[in-house]
C-alpha positions as CSV (number, residue, x, y, z in Angstrom):
1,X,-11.7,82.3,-45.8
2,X,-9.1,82.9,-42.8
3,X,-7.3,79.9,-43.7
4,X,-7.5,80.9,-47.7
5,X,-5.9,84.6,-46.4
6,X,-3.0,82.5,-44.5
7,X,-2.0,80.1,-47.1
8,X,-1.9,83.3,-49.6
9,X,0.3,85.0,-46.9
10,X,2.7,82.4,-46.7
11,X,3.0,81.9,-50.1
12,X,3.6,85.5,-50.9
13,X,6.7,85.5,-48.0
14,X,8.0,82.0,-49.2
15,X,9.2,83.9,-52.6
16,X,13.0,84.2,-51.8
17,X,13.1,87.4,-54.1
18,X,10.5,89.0,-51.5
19,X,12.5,88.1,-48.9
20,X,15.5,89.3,-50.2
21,X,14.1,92.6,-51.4
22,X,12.7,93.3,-47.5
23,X,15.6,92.7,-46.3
24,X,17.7,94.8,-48.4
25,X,15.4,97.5,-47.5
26,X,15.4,97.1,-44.3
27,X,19.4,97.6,-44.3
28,X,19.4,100.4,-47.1
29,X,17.0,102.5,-44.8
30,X,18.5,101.7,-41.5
31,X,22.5,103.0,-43.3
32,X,21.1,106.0,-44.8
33,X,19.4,107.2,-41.4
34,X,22.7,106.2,-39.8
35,X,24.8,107.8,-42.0
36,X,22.6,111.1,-42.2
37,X,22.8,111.1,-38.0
38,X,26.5,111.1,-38.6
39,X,26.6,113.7,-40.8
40,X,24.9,116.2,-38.7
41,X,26.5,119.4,-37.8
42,X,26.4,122.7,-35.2
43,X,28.3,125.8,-34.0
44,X,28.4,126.2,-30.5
45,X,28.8,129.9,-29.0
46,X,32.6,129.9,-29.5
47,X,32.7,129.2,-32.8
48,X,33.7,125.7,-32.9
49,X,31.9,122.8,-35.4
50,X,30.8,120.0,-34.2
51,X,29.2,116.6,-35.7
52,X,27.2,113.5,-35.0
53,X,25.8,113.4,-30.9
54,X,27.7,116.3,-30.1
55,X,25.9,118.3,-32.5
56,X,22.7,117.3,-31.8
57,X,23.6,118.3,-27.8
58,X,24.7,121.8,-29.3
59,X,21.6,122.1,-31.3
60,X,19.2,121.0,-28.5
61,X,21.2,123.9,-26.3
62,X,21.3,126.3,-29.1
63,X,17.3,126.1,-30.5
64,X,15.7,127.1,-27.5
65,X,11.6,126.4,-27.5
66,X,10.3,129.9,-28.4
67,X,6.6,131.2,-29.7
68,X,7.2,133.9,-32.0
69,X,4.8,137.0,-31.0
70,X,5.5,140.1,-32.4
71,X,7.2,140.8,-29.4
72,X,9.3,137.8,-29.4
73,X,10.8,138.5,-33.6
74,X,11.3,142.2,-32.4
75,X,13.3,141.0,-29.9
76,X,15.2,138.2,-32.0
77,X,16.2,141.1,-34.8
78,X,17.6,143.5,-32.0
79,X,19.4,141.1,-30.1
80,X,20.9,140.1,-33.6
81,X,21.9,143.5,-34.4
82,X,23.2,144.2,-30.7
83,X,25.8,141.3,-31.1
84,X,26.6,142.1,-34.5
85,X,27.6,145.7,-33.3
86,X,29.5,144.3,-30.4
87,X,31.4,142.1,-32.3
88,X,32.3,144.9,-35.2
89,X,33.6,146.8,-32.4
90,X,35.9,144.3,-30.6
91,X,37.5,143.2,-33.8
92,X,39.0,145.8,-35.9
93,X,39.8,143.9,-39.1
94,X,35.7,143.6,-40.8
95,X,36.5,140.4,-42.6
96,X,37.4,138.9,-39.3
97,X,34.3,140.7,-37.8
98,X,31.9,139.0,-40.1
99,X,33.8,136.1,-40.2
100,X,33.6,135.2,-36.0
101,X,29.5,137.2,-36.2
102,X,28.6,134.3,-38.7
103,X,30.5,131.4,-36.5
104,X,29.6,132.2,-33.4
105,X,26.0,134.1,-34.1
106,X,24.3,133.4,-37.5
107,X,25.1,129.7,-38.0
108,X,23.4,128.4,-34.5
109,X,20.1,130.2,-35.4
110,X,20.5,129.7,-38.9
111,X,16.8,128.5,-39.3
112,X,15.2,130.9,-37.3
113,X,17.1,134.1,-38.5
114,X,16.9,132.9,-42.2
115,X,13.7,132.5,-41.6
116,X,12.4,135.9,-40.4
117,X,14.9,137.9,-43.0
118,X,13.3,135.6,-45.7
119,X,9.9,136.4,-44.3
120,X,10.6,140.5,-44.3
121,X,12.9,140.8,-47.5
122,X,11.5,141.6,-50.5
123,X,12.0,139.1,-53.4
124,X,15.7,139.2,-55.5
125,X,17.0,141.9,-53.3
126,X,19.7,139.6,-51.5
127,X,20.3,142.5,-48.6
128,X,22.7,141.7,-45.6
129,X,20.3,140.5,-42.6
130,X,21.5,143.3,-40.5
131,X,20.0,145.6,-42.9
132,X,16.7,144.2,-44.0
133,X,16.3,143.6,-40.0
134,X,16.8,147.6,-39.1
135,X,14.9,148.2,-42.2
136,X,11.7,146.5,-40.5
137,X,12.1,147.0,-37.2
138,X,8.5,147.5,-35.8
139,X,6.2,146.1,-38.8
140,X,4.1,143.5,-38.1
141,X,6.1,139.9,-38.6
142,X,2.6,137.6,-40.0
143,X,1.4,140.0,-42.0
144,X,4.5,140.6,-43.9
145,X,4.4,136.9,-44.2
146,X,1.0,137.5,-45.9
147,X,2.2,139.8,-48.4
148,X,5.5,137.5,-49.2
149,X,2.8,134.6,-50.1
150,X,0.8,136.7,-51.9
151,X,3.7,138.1,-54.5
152,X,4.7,134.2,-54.6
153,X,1.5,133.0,-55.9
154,X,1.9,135.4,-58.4
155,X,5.1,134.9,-59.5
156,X,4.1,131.6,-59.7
157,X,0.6,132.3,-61.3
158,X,2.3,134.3,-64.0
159,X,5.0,131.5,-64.9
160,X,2.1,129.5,-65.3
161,X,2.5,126.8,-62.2
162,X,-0.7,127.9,-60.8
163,X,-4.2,129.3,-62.2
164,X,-5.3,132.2,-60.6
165,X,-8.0,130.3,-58.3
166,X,-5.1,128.2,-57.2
167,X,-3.6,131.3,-55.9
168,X,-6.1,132.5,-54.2
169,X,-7.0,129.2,-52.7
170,X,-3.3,130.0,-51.1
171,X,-3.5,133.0,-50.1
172,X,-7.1,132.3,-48.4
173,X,-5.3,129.3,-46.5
174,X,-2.0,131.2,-45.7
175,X,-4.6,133.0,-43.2
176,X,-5.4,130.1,-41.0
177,X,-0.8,129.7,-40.3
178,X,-1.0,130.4,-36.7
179,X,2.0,132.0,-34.8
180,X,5.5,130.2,-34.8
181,X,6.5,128.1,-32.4
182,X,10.3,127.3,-33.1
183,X,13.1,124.7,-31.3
184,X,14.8,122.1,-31.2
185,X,13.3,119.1,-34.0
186,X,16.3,117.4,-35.8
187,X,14.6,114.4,-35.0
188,X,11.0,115.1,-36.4
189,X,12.8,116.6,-39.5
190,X,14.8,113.3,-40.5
191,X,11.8,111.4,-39.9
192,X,10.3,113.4,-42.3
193,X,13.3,113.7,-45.0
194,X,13.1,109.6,-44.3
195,X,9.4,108.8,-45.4
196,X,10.5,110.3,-48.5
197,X,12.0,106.6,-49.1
198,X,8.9,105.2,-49.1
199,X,9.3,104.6,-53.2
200,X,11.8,101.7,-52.5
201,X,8.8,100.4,-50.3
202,X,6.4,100.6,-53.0
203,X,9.0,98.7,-54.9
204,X,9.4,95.7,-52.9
205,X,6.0,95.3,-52.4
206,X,5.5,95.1,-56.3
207,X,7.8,92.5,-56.1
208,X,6.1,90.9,-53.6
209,X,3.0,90.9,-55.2
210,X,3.8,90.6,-58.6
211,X,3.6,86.6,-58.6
212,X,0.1,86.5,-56.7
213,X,-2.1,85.8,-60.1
214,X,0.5,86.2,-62.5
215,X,2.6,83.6,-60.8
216,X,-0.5,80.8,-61.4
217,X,-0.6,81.5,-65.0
218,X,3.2,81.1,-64.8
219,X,2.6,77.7,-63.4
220,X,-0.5,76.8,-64.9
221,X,-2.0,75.9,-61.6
222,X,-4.7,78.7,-62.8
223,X,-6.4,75.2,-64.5
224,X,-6.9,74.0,-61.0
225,X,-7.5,77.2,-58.6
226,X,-10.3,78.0,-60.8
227,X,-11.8,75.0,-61.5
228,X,-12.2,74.4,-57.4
229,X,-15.5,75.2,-55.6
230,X,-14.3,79.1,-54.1
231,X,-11.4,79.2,-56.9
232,X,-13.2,82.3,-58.8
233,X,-14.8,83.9,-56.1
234,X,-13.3,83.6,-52.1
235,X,-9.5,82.5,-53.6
236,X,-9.2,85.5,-55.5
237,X,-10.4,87.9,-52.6
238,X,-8.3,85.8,-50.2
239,X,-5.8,87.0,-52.6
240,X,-6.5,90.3,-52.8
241,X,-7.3,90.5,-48.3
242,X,-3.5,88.9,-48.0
243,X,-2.1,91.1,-50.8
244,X,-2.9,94.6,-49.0
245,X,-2.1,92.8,-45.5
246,X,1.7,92.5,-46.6
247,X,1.5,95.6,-48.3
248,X,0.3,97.4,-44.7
249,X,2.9,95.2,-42.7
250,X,5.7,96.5,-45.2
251,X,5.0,99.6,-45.3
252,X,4.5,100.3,-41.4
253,X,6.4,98.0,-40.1
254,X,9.9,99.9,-42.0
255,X,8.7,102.9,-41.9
256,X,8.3,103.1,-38.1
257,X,11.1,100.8,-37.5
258,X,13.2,103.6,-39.5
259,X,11.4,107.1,-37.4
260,X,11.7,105.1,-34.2
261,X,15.8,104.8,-34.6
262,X,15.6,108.3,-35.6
263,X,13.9,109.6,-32.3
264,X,15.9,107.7,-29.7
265,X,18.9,108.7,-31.6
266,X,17.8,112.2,-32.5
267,X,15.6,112.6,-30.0
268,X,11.5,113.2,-29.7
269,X,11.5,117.3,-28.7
270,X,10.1,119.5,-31.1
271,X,7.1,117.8,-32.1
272,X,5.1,120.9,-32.0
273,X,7.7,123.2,-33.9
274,X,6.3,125.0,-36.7
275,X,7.2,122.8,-40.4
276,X,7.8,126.5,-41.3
277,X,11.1,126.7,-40.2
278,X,11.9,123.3,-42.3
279,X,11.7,125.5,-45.4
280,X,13.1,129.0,-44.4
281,X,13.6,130.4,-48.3
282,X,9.7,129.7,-49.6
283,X,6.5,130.5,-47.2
284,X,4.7,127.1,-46.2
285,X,0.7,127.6,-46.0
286,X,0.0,124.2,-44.1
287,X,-1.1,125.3,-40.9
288,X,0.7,122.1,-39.2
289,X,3.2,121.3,-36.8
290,X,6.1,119.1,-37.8
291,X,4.9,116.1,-35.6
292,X,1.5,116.4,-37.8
293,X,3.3,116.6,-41.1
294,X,5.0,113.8,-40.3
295,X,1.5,112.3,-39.6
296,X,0.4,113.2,-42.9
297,X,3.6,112.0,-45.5
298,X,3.2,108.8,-43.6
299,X,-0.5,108.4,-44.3
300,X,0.5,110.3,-47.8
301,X,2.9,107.1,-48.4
302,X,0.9,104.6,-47.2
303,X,-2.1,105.3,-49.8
304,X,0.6,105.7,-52.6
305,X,2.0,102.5,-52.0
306,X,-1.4,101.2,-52.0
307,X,-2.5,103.1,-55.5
308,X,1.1,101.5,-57.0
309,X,0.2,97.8,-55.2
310,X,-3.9,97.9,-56.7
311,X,-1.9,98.6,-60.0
312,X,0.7,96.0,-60.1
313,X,-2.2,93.3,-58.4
314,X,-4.4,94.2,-61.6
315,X,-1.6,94.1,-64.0
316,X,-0.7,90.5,-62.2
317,X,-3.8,89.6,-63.5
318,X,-3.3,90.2,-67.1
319,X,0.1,89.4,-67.7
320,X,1.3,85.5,-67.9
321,X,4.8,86.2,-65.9
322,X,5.8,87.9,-62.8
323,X,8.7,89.1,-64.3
324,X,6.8,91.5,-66.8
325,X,5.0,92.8,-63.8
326,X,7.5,93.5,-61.7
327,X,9.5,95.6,-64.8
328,X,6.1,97.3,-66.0
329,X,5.2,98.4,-62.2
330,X,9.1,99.3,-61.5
331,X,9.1,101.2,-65.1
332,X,5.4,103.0,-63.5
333,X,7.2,104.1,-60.2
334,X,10.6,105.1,-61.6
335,X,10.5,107.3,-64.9
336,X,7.8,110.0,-63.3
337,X,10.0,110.2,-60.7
338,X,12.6,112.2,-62.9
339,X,9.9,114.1,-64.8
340,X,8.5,115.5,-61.6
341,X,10.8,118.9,-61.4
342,X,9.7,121.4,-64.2
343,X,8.7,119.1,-66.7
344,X,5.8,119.7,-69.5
345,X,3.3,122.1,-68.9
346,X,0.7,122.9,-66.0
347,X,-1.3,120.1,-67.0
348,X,1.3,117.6,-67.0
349,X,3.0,118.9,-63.9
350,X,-0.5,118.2,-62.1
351,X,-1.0,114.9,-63.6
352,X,2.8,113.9,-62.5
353,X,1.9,115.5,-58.6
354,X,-0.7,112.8,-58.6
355,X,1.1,109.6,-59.6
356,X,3.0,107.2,-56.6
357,X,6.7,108.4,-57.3
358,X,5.3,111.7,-56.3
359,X,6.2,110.8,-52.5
360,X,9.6,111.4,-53.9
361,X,9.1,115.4,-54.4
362,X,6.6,116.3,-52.1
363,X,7.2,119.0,-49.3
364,X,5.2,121.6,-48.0
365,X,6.0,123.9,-50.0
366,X,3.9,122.4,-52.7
367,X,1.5,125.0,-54.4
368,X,-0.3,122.5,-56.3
369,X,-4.1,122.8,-56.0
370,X,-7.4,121.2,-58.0
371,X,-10.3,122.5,-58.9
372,X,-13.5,119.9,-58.4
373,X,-17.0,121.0,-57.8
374,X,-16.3,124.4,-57.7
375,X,-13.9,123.9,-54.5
376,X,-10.2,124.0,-54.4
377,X,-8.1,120.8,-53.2
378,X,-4.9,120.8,-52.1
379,X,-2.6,118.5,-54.0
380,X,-1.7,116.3,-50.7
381,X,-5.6,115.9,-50.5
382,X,-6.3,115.3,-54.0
383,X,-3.3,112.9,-53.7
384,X,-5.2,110.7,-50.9
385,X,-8.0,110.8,-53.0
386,X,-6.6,109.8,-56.5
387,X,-4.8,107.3,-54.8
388,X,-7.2,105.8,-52.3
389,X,-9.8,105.2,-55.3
390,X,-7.3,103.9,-57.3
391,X,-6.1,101.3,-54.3
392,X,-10.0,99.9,-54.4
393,X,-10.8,100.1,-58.3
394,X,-7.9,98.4,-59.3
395,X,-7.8,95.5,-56.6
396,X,-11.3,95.4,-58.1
397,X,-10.3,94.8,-61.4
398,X,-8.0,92.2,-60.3
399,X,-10.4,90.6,-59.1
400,X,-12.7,90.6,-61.8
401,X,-10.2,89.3,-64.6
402,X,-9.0,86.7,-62.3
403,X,-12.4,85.4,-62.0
404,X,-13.3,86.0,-66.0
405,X,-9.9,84.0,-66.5
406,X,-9.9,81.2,-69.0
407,X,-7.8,78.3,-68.4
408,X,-5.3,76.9,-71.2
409,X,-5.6,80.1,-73.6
């Protein structure tokens, strides 16, 4: 069986179109991390921009490890206000005022002061931060926070993105977000914002896999697999075993080729940051820290790419050429992928949050939600689920018409 598993390997890495495709990946990836490290940006104290390393050495001075008490937020909204008033007062032109406050003040702690006015300020009324900030000096930081996710689920309940038992599903979670804990995490962000590319890994490994039965048909040597002593039952799960191999290599080996350039050229801090302050203008209700929702879109990714490879395996085994495969499963990953924002109705929007492409779209500040049993799933959950069983049912099937097969028709 281990030797069946090897020769199906190699055959599936001889395909100069696999080869090609990994490759090009490989490169795509490693330019766009490059070239979003280059394009990253800070304020220092004196007002001056900077890019690429020496933004990163501003932001790692600037974004100071913090836990955010009430104490600590109290303390954040009066030093803001203190330096606001000092600077009005030094400067007697107000444009200029406002113009060297948001230089040399606002856009270092962009995040973090965003963040709390977002998390104090009620909904459409667009105050200046100085004002919403004196406006709540004093009342409790988390549980405005619970009251800001509570009038988003409805809003969002009553434009019909969420049932009512998917907002309260939220609001009951919100309650388990612990304090903050903010600093310095460019690094853990892009790896993050980079897993999102795991689509153009599920599309190389469709066209890895494409040929695997549909390339025997192709070359008839489905007469003589199947006729041989293990051709319809240990070739075809030889097949299969070699088929989510490459699929795991590919996937892992980019994907941690890609966060591992990221963190020596980013840097590792930050791990423990709260992924709240990745999305300061909508309240996140995954109690995680950004190292474990980086944990979680990379085992999100890998059981997408798994559901999308048990699909194209089983369609490999129906269709008589790679080719058609390879557009069908392409076709499967690419269209959803521009439906996903607003399309169709709540039934179709959680349909479309279940499919592969959805790796494209997904943050944490997804209120998607699934009733089943009588319990509420988060769509990330119901995601791995969907997905896992799809991965094992459809490598199934593969197998199964492979075996039923007849030769010459």
């Amino acid at each position: 069986m281990g030797g069946m598993i090897r020769y199906e390997w190699k055959k599936i890495w001889s395909s100069r179109l696999t080869q090609l495709s990994v490759l090009g990946c490989t490169l795509f990836l490693l330019f766009c991390t490059w070239a979003e490290l280059r394009q990253i940006s800070a304020w220092d104290s004196q007002g001056n921009q900077h890019s690429g390393t020496a933004a990163k050495e501003i932001l790692k001075q600037t974004r100071l490890r913090r836990e955010l008490d009430q104490e600590a937020v109290e303390g954040i909204m009066e030093e803001y206000l203190e330096k606001a008033e000092e600077i009005a007062e030094a400067e007697e032109n107000p444009e200029d005022a406002l113009d060297k406050f948001w230089r040399t003040v606002r856009l270092s702690q962009m995040e973090l002061y965003g963040l709390i006015k977002n998390t104090y300020e009620e909904s459409g009324s667009d105050l200046p931060a100085e004002n919403v900030f004196r406006q709540n000096m004093g009342r409790d930081f988390y549980q405005a926070r619970m009251e800001r996710v509570q009038k988003y689920t409805a809003r969002l309940k009553s434009n019909g993105i969420i049932s009512a038992k998917e907002a309260e599903y939220w609001n009951n979670r919100n309650a388990t977000v612990s304090e903050y804990v903010y600093g310095y995490c460019k690094g853990w962000e892009s790896v993050l914002q980079g897993m999102k590319w795991s689509i153009l890994i599920m599309m190389i490994t469709c066209v890895g896999i494409a040929p695997v039965f549909a390339g025997e048909y192709q070359s008839k040597c489905d007469s003589l697999f199947l006729c041989m002593k293990y051709g319809r039952s240990r070739l075809p799960a030889a097949k299969i075993a070699a088929v989510w191999l490459f699929t795991s290599v590919v996937y892992f080996g980019l994907t941690i080729l890609n966060s591992v350039w990221i963190l020596l050229s980013a840097g590792a801090e930050g791990w423990d940051t709260s992924v709240q302050f990745l999305y300061p203008t909508v309240p996140v209700s995954y109690p995680v820290t950004v190292g474990q929702a980086c944990l979680l879109v990379l085992l999100l990714g890998y059981v997408l790419t798994l559901g999308i490879m048990a699909m194209t395996l089983w369609m490999s085994s129906i269709f008589k050429n790679a080719y058609g495969v390879i557009v069908v499963a392409l076709l499967l990953l690419i269209v959803p992928s521009f439906l996903q924002a607003g399309f169709g109705g709540y039934l179709l929007q959680h349909i479309l949050a279940l499919l592969p492409s959805n790796i494209m779209s997904f943050d944490f500040t997804n209120y998607t939600a699934y009733a089943v049993g009588g319990k509420m799933i988060s769509c990330l959950s119901m995601d791995l689920i969907v997905n896992g069983a799809a991965a094992v049912i459809f490598s199934a099937a593969g197998y199964g018409m492979f075996r039923k097969h007849q030769v010459n028709q």
